[in-house]
C-alpha positions as CSV (number, residue, x, y, z in Angstrom):
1,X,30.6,-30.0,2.2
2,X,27.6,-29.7,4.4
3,X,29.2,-26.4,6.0
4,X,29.5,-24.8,2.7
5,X,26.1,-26.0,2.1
6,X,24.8,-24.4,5.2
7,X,26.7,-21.2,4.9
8,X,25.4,-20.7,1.0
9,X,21.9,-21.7,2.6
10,X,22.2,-18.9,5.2
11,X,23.8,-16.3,2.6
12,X,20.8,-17.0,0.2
13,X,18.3,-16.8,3.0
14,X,20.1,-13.3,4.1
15,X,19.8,-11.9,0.6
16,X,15.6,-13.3,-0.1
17,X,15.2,-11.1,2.6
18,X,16.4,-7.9,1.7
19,X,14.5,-8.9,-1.6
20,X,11.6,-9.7,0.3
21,X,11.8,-5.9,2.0
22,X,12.7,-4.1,-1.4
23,X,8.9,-5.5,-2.6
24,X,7.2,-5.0,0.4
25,X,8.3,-1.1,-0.3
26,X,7.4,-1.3,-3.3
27,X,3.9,-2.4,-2.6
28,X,3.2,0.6,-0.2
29,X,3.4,2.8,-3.1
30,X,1.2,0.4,-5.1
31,X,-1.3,0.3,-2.4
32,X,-1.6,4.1,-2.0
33,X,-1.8,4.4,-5.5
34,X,-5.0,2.0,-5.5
35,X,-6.6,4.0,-2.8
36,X,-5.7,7.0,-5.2
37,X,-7.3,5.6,-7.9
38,X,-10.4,4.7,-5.6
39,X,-10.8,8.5,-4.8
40,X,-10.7,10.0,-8.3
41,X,-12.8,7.1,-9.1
42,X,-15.4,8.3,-6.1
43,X,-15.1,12.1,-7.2
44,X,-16.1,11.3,-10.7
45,X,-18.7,9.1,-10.3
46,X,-20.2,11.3,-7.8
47,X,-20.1,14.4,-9.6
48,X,-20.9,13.2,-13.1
49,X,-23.4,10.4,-12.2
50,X,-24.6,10.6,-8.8
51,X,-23.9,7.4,-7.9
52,X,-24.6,6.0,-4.4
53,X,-20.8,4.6,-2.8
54,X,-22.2,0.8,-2.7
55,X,-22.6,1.2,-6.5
56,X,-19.2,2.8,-7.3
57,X,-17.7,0.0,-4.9
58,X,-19.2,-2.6,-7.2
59,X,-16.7,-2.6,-10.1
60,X,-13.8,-1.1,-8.5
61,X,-10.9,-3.5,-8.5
62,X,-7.0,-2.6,-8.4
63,X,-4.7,-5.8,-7.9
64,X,-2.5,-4.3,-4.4
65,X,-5.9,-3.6,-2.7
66,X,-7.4,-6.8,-4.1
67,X,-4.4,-9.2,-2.9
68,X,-5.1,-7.5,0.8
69,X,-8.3,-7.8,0.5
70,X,-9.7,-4.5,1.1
71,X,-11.9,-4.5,-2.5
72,X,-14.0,-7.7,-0.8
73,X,-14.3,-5.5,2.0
74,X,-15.3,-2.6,0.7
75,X,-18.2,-4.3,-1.0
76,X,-19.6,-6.0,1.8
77,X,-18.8,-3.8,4.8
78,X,-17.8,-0.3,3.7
79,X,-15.2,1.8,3.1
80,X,-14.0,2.2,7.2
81,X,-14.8,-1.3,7.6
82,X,-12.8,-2.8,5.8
83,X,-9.8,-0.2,5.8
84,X,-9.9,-1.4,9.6
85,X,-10.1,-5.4,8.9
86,X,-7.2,-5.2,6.1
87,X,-5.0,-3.0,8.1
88,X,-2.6,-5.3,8.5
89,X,-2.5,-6.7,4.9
90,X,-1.9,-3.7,3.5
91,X,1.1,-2.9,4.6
92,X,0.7,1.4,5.1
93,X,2.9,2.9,7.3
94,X,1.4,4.8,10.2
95,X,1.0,7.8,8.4
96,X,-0.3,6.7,5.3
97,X,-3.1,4.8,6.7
98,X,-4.6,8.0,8.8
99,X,-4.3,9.7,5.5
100,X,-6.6,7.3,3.7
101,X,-8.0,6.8,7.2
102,X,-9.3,10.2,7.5
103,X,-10.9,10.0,3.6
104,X,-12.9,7.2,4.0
105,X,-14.5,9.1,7.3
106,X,-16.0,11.4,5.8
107,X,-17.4,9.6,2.1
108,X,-21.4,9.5,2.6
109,X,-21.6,11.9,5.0
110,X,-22.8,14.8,3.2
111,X,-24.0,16.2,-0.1
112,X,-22.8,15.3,-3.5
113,X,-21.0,18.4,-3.8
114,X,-19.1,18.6,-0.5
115,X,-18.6,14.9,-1.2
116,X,-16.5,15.7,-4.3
117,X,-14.3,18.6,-2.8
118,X,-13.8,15.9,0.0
119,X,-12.2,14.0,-2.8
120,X,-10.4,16.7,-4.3
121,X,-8.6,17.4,-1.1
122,X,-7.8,14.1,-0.8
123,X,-6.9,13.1,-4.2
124,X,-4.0,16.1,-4.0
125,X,-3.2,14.4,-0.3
126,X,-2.6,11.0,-1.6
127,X,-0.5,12.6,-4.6
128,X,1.6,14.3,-2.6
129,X,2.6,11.3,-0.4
130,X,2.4,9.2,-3.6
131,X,5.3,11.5,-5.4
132,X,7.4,11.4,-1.5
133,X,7.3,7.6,-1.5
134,X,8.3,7.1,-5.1
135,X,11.0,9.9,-5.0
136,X,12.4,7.7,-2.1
137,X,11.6,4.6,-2.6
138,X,14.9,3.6,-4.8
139,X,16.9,4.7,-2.3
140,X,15.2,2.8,0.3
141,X,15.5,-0.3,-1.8
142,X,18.9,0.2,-2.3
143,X,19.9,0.6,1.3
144,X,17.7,-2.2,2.4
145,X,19.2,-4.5,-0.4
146,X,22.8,-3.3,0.8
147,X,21.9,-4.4,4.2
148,X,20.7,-7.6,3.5
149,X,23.7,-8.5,1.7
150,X,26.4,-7.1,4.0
151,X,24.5,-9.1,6.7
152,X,24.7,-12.3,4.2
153,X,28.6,-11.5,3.9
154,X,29.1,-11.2,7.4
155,X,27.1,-14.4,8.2
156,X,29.8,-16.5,6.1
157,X,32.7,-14.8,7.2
158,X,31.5,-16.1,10.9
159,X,30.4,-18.7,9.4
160,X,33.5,-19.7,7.5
């Protein structure tokens, strides 16, 4: 009974872990879609208000970049700041996170109207990766979910 128990216990374990990787896919997507939504946030506020960065940080809030804590971050420290502390947290791959990298560089470094091309470049960037991930993110969840569960076969069959 107790081997059975183990083995259902190992399969389970196996299987939350593919799960566990599906999600953690999905929430790349979600996080470059915050940072997205950050930068069309930045664009219009600068073209249409004029509105310092610390102010347009203020009320910005999306809930992947607040779970990682970048939003707390970006109020206190900055937009490079805290893109550095929360690396980690957020979960980019390498190539997503010198994309958004390389945007928050160059915010506040010039005038309000290079500022807002800045973002325009940027904005179609971060759309373009946005569409790649979400075009193969379903099969990437699929083949990670596959995985974990041929793994949780083969751990009974050994097991059994």
């Amino acid at each position: 009974m107790l081997k059975y128990l183990g083995i259902l216990l190992i399969a389970a374990v196996t299987a939350g872990y593919g799960g566990l990787c599906a999600y953690s896919l999905k929430k790349e997507a979600l996080v470059l879609n915050g940072f997205l939504l950050l930068a069309r946030r930045i664009r219009t506020r600068i073209e249409c208000f004029r509105q310092p960065l610390s102010e347009i940080y203020l009320d910005f809030s999306h809930p992947a970049l607040d779970g990682a804590g970048f939003t707390e971050e970006l109020r206190e420290s900055g937009f490079t700041a805290a893109l550095c502390k929360t690396k980690n947290s957020l979960g980019l791959r390498e190539e997503l996170f010198a994309l958004v990298g390389e945007f928050g560089n160059e915010l506040g470094k010039s005038y309000s109207e290079e500022q807002v091309r800045h973002c325009e470049r940027y904005i179609l960037r971060m759309e373009e990766a946005l569409a790649g991930l979400e075009e193969e993110l379903p099969r990437r969840r699929k083949t990670v979910r596959a995985l974990s569960a041929a793994a949780a076969v083969m751990a009974v069959i050994l097991l059994i």
